[in-house]
N, C-alpha and C positions, 0 to 999 in steps of 0.2 A: 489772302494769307501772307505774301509779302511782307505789307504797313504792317502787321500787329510784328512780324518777326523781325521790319527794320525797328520798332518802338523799342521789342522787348531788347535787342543787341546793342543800341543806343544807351538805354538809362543805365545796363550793367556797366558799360564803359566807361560812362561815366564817373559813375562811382567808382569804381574801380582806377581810372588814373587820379582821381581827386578826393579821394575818399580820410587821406592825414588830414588834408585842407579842413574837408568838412566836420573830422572829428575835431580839428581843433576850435572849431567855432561853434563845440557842442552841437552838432546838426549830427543825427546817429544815420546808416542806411536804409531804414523804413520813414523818416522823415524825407528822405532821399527822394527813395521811391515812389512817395506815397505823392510826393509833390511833382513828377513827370508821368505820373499815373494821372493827376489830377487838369493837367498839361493836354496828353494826350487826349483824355476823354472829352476836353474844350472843344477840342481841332478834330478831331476825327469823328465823323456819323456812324457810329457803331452802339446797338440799341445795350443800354444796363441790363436786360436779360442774358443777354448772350454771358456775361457772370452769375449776377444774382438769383435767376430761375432754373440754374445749371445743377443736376448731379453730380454732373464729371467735375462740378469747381467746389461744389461740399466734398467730395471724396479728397479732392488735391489739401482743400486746405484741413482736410481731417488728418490727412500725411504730415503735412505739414507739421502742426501740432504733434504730433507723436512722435517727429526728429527731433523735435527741437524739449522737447520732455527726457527725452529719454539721452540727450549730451547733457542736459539742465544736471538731472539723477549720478550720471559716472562720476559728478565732481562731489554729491554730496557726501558728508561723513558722519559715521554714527551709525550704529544700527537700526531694522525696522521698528523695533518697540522705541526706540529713541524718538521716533518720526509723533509719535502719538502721547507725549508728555510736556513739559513746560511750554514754554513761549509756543510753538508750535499748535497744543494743544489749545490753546489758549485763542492762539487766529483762527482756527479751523471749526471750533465748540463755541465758541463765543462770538467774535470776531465778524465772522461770516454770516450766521444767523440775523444779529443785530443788523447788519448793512442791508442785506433782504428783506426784514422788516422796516425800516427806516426807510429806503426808494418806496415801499412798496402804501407805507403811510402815506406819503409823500402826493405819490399818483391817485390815492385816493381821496385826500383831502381838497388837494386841488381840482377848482374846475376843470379841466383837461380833455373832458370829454372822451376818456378813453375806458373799455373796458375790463373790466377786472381780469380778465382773463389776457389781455395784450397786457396792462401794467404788471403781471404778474409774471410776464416774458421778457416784458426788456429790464425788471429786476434782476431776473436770470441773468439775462445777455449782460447788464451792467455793471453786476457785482466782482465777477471771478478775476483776479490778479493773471495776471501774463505776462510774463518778462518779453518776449519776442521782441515786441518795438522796441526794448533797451537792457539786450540781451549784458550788456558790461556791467552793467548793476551788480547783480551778481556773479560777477567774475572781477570787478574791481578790486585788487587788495589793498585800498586802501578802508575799502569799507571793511570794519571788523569781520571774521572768516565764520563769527555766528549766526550775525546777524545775516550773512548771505547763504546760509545753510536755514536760517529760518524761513527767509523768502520763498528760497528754493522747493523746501518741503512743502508751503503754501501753495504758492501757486502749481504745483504737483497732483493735489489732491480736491483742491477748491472744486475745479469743475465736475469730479465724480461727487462733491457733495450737494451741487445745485441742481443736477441733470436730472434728476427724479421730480423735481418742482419742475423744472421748465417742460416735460415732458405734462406731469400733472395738467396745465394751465392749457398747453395744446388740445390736449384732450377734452378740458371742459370746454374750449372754443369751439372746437369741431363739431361735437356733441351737444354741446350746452347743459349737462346733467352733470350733479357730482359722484353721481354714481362711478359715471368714467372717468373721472378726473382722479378717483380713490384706485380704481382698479391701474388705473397708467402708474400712481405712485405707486402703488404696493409691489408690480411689475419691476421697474425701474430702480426703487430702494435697493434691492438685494445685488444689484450690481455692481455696488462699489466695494462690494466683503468679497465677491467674486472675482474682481480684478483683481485685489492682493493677495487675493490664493494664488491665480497663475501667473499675476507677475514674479512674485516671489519666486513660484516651482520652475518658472519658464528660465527665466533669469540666472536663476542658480546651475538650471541644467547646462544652459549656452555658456553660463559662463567657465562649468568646470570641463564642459569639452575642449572651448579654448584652451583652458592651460593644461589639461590635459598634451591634445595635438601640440601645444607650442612647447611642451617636455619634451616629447618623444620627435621634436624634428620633420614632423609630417608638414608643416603649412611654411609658408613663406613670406615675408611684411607685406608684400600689396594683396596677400589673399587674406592675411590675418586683418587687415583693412576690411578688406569688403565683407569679413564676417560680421565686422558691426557694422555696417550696411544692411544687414540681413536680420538681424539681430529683433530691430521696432518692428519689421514688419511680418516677422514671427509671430511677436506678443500680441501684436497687436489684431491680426484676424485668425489668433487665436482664442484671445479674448474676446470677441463677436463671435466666434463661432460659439462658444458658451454660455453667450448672455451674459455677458461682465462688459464694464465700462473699459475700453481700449485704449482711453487715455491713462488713468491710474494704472493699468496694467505694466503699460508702457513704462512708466516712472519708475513704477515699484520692482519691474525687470530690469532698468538700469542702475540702482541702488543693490541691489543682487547679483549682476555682472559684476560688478564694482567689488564687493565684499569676497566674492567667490575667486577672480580672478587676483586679488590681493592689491590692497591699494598701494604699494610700493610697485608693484609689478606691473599694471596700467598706464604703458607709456605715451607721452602725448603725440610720437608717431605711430600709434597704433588707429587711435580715434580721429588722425588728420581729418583724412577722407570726410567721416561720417561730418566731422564738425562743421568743413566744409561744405557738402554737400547740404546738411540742415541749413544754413546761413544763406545759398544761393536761393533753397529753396523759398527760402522766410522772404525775402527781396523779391520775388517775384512774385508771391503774396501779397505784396505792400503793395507792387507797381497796379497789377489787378486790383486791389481794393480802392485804389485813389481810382483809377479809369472809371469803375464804374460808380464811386460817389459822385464826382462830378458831375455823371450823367444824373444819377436819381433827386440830386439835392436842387440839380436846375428846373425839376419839374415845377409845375405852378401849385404851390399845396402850401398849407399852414402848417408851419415848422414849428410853433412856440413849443405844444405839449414834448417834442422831441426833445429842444434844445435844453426847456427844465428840468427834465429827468436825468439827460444827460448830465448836468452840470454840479444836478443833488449827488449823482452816484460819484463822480469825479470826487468833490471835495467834500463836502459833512458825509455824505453816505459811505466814506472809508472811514476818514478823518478820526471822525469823534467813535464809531465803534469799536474800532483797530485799539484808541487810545483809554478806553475806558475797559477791554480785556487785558491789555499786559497791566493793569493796577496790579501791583505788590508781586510783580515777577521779578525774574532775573535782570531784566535787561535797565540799561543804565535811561535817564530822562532821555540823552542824545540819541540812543538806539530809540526808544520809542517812537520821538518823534521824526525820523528817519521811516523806518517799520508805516507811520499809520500813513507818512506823505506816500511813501511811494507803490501806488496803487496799481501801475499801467497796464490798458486791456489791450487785448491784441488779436492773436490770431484764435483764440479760445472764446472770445466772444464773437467774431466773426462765422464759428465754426455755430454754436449756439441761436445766432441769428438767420444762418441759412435754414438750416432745421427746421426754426419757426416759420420763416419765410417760407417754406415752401410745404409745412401742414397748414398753415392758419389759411380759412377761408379768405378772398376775394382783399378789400382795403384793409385789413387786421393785418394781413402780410405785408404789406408795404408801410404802415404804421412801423411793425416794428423793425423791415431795414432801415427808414429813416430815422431811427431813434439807435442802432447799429453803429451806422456812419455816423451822426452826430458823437455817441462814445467814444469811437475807435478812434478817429480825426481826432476829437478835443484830446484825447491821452497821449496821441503821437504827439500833438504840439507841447503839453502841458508835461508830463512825463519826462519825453523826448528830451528839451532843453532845463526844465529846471531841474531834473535825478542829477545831470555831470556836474551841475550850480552847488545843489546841495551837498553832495561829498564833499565839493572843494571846500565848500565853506565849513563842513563839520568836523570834516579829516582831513586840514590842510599838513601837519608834519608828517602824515601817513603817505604824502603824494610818491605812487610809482604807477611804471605804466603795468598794465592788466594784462596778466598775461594772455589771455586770447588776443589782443593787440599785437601783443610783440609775434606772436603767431603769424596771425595774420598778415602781415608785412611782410611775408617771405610769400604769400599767395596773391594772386592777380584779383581776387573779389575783394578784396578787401578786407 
């Protein structure tokens, strides 16, 4: 217990005194991490199950994802029927389908040697947008305030609209029949109307007791703090309690906090805490997930079929879907192509990969962490350094600093 507690106090330190340094050389804190995660796991004998076969490490980073959804959500604007029309509507109806079709071609066409029912999981696992690994994307102002409202909404919802598939696809592994593969979807479908029922009802109630209590003088700033501390993990195993997807839940309750508590009145020291805390938690995500690729990717195994799915999803398998759904929308040539570059997967796909990992029989499960970590890595590197390249170069007379930066500056994580 010691070595993992001196690892993990060491790489936050790090980061944490050198962390302007490393933003300015475009290196974010899950490239950080991910690269003394990957450090560690060289040097220390400590087996990749001790993460990747773990409950308690699918629960963390199911947490994980739900803090960092539901800080994503308090900044978006617009209402919920907004979330469900243009541009938006557009990645989420279009957009998304085509890139899961397109991998999922892809895995079939090719030799690869893998089964329909694994290519049709790390489709899953390689499709869904997550900002996490580069959370200033959208918090940038210099990227237009829409186009990071569109991301936002995306990757929000994306993973409740693939988690019926990737569920699907386990079940036919497990089983081998479609009969259960139909019944898992049919299951699974209705979860994500379910979620935005009680994100929404959830959301709206937390949010008007907040300002309720902050009327009437009962609460105090470090407890009105920890109310949004309390807030995701409301929605969120209240939404499992129900059979709705906990991530949309999540989202769709901070888009609700947000509206209820009035976006004027929302101040950014009220969400310190939560933002903070979401950010440490994401970093500690990162460091665990390099620790344990290192371990898995050094195993003796044939990587190709991983590395080519990975690489389709990364680049043509957003690329050209992304850009062939906003035809004849709102958004200008620069925002599209902006929109279809920036795809980054993260802790939503890692969340999706454990899942699989630990239903899918025997080598099928380690098929698809190794096709996991080949995604997650390639998007921290690829993401990671060319997203701060591309603003520069798209919205250089827009250059300020972002505000969660200037934030953060005043806190020791970075």
């Amino acid at each position: 217990m010691p070595v993992p507690l001196l690892v993990v106090g060491l790489a936050l330190l790090i980061w944490a005194l050198w962390s302007r340094v490393f933003r300015k050389a475009t290196v974010n804190g899950p490239i950080v991490m991910t690269g003394l995660g990957l450090l560690g796991g060289a040097l220390l004998p400590i087996p990749a199950e001790v993460f990747l076969e773990s409950k308690a490490t699918l629960f963390f980073a199911e947490i994980v994802l739900a803090y960092l959804l539901f800080v994503d959500a308090l900044e978006v604007r617009g209402s919920m029927r907004s979330h469900f029309t243009g541009v938006p509507a557009r990645l989420l109806g279009i957009g998304l389908p085509l890139s899961l079709i397109l991998v999922l071609a892809v895995g079939l066409v090719l030799p690869l040697g893998l089964s329909i029912a694994v290519i049709l999981a790390i489709a899953c696992i390689s499709v869904p947008a997550d900002f996490s690994p580069e959370t200033s994307l959208v918090r940038d102002e210099r990227v237009p305030a829409r186009v990071r409202r569109w991301l936002s909404i995306e990757s929000g919802y994306n993973d409740g609209l693939v988690s019926p598939f990737l569920l699907g696809a386990v079940a036919f592994a497990s089983a081998g029949t479609t009969s259960d593969a139909g019944r898992a979807f049919a299951v699974a479908a209705p979860a994500g109307l379910i979620a935005v029922v009680v994100g929404a009802l959830a959301g709206t109630g937390i949010g008007g007791a907040i300002r309720f209590a902050d009327r009437r003088g009962w609460t105090e700033p470090q407890s009105m703090r920890i109310a949004f501390i309390a807030a995701p993990l409301i929605v969120f195993g209240l939404a499992l309690l129900l059979q709705g997807n906990g991530f949309v839940a999540v989202f769709v309750a901070g888009v609700a906090v947000r509206l209820t508590r009035g976006t004027d009145a929302l101040a950014t020291a009220e969400i310190a805490l939560l933002d903070d805390l979401s950010w440490l938690l994401n970093l500690l995500l990162w460091l665990a997930f390099g620790f344990a690729s290192i371990v898995l990717l050094s195993a003796t195994y044939d990587w190709w079929p991983a590395i080519v799915l990975a690489l389709v999803a990364l680049t043509v398998g957003r690329f050209l879907p992304v850009l062939l759904s906003l035809v004849g929308t709102e958004a200008t040539p620069k925002e599209r192509l902006f929109v279809a570059a920036m795809g980054p997967r993260g802790a939503a796909s890692i969340v999706f990969g454990l899942i699989a990992a630990n239903a899918l029989p025997g080598e099928e499960g380690f098929l698809v962490l190794a096709a996991t970590c080949m995604v997650v890595l390639g998007s921290v590197i690829l993401h990671g350094v060319a997203g701060p390249l591309l603003v520069r170069r798209l919205w250089p007379a827009r250059a300020r600093t972002p505000r969660r930066d200037r934030d953060r500056s005043r806190h020791p994580i970075g």
